[in-house]
N, C-alpha and C positions, 0 to 999 in steps of 0.2 A: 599431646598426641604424638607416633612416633610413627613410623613407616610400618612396624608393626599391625597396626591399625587401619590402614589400608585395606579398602577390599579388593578380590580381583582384578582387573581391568576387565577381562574376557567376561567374567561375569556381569561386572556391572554395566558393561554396553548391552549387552542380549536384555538384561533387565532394564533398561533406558527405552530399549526398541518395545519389549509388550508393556511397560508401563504407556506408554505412548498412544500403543495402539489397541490399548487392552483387549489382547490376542495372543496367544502363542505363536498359535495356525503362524498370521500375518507378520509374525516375529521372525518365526524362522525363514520365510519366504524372502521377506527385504535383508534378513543376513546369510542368504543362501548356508540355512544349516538344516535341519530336519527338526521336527517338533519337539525329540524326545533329548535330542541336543538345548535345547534352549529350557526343557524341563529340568534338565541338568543342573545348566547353569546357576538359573534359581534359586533350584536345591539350594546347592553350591553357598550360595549368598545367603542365603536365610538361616542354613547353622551356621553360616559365620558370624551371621545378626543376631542368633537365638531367637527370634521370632518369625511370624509367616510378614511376606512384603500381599500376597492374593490371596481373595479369597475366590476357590478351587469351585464355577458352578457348572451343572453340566455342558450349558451351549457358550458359557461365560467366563469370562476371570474379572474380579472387580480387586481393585488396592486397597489393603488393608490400610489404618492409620497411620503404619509404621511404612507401608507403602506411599500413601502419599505424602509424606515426609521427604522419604528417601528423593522420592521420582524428581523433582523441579532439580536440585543440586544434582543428580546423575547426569542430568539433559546440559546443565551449563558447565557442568565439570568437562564433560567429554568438547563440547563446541571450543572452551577455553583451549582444552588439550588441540584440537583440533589446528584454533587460530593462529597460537602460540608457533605449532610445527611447520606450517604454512608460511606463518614469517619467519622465522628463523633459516628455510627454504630461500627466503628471498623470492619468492612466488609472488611476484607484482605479476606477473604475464596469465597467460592463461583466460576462461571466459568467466565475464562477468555475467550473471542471467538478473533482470530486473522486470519486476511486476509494476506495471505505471497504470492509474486511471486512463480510458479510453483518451477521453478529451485532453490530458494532461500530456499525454504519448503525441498524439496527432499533431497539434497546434503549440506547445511548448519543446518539447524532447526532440522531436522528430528532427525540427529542422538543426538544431542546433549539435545534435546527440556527436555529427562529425568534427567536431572543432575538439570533442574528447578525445575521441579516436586518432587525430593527428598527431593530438600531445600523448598519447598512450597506445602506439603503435602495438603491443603485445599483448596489449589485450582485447579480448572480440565481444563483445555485448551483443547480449540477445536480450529483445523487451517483448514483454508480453505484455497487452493491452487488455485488462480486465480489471473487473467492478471485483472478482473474489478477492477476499480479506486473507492474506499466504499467512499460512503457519511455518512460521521458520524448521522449527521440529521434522517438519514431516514434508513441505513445500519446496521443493529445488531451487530455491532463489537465495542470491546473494544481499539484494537489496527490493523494497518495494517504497513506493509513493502511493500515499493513502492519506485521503481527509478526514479530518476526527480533530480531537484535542490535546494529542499527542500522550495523553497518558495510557501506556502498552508495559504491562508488565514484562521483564527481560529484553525492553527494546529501547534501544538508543533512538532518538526523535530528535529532527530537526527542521524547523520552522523553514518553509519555503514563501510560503506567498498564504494569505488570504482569500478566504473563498468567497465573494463579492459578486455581482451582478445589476445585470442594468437592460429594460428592453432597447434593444439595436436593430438597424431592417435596409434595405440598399436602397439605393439611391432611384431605382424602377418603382420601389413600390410608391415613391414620396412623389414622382413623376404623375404616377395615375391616380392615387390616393391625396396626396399634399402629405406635407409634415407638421407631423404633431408640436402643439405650440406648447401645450400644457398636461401635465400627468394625467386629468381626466381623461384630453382626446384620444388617450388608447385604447380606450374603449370601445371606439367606434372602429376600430382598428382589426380586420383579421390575426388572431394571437396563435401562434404555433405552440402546442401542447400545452391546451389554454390549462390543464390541470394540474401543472406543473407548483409545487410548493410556493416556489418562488416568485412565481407572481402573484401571489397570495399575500407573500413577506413585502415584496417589492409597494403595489396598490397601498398594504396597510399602514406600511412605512410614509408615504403620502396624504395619508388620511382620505383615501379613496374606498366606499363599498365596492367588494369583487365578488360576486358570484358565480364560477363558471358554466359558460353557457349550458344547458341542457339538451346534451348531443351528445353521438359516440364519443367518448376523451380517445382520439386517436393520439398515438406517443410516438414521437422519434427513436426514443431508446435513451441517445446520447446525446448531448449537448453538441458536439461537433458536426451532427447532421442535423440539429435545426438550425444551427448557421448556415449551413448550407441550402436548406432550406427558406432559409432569411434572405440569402446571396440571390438565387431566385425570384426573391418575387415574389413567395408565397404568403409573407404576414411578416408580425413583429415576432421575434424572437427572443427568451429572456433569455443572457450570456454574459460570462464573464469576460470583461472586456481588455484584462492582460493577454490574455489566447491570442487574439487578434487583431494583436496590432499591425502587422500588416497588412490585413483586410480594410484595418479603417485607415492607414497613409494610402493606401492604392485605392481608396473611393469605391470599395464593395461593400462597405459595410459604414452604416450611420448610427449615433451615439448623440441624442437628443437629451438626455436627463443622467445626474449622477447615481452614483451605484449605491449598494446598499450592499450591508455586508454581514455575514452569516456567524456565529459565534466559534465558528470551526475555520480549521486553516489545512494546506498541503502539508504533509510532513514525509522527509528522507529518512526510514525505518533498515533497523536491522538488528540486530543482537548487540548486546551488548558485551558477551563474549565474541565475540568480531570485532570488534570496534578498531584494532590493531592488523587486520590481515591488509596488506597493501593495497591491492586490487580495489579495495573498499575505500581507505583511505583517500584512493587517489580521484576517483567519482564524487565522494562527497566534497573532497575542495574542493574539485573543478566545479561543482555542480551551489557551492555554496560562493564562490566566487562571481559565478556566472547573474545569481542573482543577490546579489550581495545581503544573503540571510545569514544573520547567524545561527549558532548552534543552541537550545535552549531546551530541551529534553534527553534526559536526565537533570543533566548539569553540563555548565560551557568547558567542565575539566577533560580534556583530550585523555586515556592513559597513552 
């Protein structure tokens, strides 16, 4: 192959953006060009390619084979191009944007997140605390944390912690209730979001029958407000009990029985065309240091 061979650049971003979004409309919009501009481009690229990349329906455009061929390498070519020029910029500064699980934001990141920021004064992180699953492609984020099994096509994965659980409850409710001696007694036990999976996992794991009761399944939502809910007073709680370790050295939160652990883990996501922009680099040590995980999706090879 020689540089010859090459397609556009121009082109082949505007065709990365409606491959994406399969849309012109939405194409031209997020590249501030006009429709017939990015019909162009297409054009453009498809006699270059000798074949069509869409196919053309009235309310629709859908990728041809030779489209969805093209699209995945256009999307990593440009990110590469992207990360490559960023570093070579020396662009460690600037903001980093990360998508963290609610509970994982609150109780692990939150408190910690400024011991980064001390050692990386130039850069400003902004987190957002959501259950959505970020599309790199399309999702304004540099980095996300996300439970699963770390297998993400185009994304670099890195083992944080284990997704583990155990019921926990304050020391009020042990006061007017007593404390559970044995994994049956939580039965008798007020359970907060008794429909919760995991104490389903948790009970079975014991070789306890769990039925939950036969009533509104009222839900917290997150994990981090039926601890709080726990903290309270109001029942047991099922929680992972890395979150809150300082709830249980400061005696708001009690840990009667061992955890049980889920086949899924936290993982530190991002592109794998990234993997070299600094800003990024410099999060994941800290942030692999901090708990001493190593790196183990993809592969532990840094480029």
């Amino acid at each position: 192959m020689s540089l010859k061979d090459l397609p556009p650049l121009a082109a082949v971003r505007v065709f990365e953006a409606a491959a994406r979004r399969l849309s012109f409309t939405q194409a031209a919009e997020e590249l501030g060009m006009t429709q017939a501009a990015v019909s162009y481009q297409i054009k453009v690229l498809e006699e270059r390619l000798g074949a069509p990349l869409f196919l053309r329906r009235p309310r629709a455009v859908e990728l041809t084979p030779a489209g969805h061929l093209f699209a995945p390498a256009a999307s990593e070519a440009l990110e590469t191009l992207a990360a490559a020029f960023s570093a070579a910029r020396g662009n460690l500064g600037g903001i980093l944007s990360i998508s963290v699980l609610p509970t994982f934001a609150a109780h692990w990141l939150a408190p910690r997140i400024g011991e980064f920021q001390m050692a990386q004064p130039d850069i400003a992180v902004r987190i957002t605390a959501t259950r959505q699953i970020v599309e790199f492609g399309r999702d304004n984020f540099d980095l996300s944390i996300r439970a699963g099994d770390g297998n993400w096509p185009g994304i670099r994965a890195h083992r944080l912690m284990e997704v583990d659980f155990t019921p926990m409850f304050s020391p009020r409710l042990a006061e007017r209730l007593g404390t559970p001696r044995a994994p049956e007694d939580l039965l008798k036990y007020p359970l907060i979001d008794p429909g919760d999976e995991w104490w389903q996992l948790w009970f079975a794991e014991h070789g306890i029958a769990y039925d939950p009761p036969d009533q509104p399944d009222s839900q917290m939502g997150d994990q981090h407000l039926a601890a709080r809910a726990a903290i309270g007073g109001q029942g047991l709680a099922i929680l992972s009990p890395g979150f809150y370790t300082m709830e249980i050295e400061n005696g708001l939160l009690l840990q009667s029985f061992g955890t049980v652990a889920e086949a899924r883990s936290y993982w530190l996501c991002y592109p794998e065309s990234r993997r070299n922009v600094p800003k990024i680099r410099a999060f994941r040590d800290w942030i692999l240091e901090a708990l001493d995980a190593p790196p183990v999706r993809p592969s532990d090879a840094e480029g």
